[in-house]
C-alpha positions as CSV (number, residue, x, y, z in Angstrom):
1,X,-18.8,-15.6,-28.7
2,X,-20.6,-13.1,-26.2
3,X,-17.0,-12.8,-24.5
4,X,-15.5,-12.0,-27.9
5,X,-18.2,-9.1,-28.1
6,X,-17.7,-7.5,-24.6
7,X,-14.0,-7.5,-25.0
8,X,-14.0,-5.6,-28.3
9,X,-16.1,-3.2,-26.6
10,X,-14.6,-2.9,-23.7
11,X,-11.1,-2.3,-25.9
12,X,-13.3,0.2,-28.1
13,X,-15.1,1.7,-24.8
14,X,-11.4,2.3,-24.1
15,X,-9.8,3.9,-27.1
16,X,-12.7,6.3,-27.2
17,X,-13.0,7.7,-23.6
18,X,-9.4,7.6,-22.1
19,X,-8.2,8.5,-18.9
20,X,-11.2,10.0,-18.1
21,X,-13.3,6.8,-18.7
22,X,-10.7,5.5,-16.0
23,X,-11.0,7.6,-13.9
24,X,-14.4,7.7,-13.7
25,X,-14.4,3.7,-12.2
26,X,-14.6,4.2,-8.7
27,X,-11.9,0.9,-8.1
28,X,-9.0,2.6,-10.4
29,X,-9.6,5.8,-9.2
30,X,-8.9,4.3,-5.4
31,X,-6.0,3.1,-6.7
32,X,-4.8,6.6,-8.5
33,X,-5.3,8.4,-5.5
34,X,-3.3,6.3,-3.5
35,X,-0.6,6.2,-5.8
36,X,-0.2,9.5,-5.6
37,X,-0.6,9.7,-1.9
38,X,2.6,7.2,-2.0
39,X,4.2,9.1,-4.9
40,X,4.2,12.0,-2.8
41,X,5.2,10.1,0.5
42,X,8.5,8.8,-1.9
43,X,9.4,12.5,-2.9
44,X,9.0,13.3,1.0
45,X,11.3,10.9,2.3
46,X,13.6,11.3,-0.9
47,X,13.8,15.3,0.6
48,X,14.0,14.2,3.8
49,X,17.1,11.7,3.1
50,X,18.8,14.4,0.5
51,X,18.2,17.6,3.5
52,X,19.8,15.6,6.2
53,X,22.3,14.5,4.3
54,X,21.5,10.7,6.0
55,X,25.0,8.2,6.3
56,X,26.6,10.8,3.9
57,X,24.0,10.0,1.1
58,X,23.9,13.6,-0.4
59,X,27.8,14.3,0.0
60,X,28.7,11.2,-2.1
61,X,25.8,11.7,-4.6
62,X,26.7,15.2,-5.6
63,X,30.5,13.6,-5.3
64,X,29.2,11.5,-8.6
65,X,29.7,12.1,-12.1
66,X,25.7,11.6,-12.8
67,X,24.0,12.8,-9.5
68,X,20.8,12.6,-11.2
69,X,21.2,9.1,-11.9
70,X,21.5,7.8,-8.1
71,X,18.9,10.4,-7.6
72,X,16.2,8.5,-9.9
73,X,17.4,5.2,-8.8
74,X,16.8,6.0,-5.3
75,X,13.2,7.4,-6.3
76,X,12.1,4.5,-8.1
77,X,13.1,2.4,-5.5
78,X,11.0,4.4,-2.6
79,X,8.0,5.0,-5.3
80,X,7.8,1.3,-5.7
81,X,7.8,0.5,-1.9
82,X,5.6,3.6,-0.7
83,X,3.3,3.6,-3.9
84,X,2.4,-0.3,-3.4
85,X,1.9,0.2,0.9
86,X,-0.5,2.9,0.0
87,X,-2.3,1.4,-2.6
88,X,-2.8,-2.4,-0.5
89,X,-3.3,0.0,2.1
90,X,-6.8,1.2,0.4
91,X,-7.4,-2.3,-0.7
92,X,-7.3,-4.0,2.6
93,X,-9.8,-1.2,3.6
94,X,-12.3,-2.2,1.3
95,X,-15.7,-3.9,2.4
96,X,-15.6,-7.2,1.9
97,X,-19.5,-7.5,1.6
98,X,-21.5,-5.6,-1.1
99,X,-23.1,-2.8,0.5
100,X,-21.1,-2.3,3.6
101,X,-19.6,0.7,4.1
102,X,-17.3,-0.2,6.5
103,X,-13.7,-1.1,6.4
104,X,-12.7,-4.1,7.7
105,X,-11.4,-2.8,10.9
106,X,-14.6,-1.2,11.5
107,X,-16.8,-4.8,11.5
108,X,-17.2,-5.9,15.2
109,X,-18.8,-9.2,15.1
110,X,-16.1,-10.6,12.5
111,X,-13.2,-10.8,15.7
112,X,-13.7,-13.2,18.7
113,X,-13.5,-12.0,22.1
114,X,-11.0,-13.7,24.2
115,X,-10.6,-13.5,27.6
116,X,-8.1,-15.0,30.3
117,X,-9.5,-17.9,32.2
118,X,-7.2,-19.1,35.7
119,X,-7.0,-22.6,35.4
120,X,-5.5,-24.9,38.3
121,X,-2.4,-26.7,37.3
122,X,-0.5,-29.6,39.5
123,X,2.6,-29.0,40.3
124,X,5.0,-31.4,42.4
125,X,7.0,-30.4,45.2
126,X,10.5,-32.0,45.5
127,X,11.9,-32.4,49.1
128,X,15.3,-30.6,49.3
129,X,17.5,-33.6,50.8
């Protein structure tokens, strides 16, 4: 019954705060910033592709009936790529602990140090007859 309860007011906590109650979670805002961060990386590389005219891409969109339709096509495509490497991105950079601060990269004792070792091997010599 107690899940019933925080669900409604969760749902209610919702309705009456918006976006802003959102964005005020530190976890979805991550997530909005580096959406955007890939949303912007999309629009960058869509430039880039439509400026330099890359394998003719420009000359046979604007050679189409509906060059805005290729166009968003194209976007959606890179937005959906960029946004979701961004966004894992910031998640695989998370703490895995509570309380640490650090990235995962960051953690030293977590990776073992290798190092080469010469060992002797046997080998047999054939006569050359």
């Amino acid at each position: 019954m107690t899940d019933l309860q925080d669900t409604s007011s969760r749902k209610a906590s919702l309705k009456t705060g918006g976006i802003s109650h959102l964005l005020a979670q530190p976890f979805f805002r991550l997530l909005a910033i580096n959406w955007l961060i890939g949303a912007f990386a999309a629009a960058i590389v869509l430039g880039g592709l439509m400026w330099l005219d890359t394998g003719g891409l420009r000359s046979l969109i604007m050679a189409s009936d509906q060059p805005w339709l290729p166009v968003v096509v194209l976007l959606a495509g890179l937005m959906i790529t960029l946004c979701s490497a961004a966004m894992g991105a910031a998640i695989m950079a998370l703490p895995s602990e509570p309380g640490d601060d650090r990235g995962r990269r960051a953690r030293g004792g977590t990776q073992l140090a290798l190092e080469p070792a010469l060992v002797p091997v046997p080998v047999r010599v054939r006569e050359r007859g």
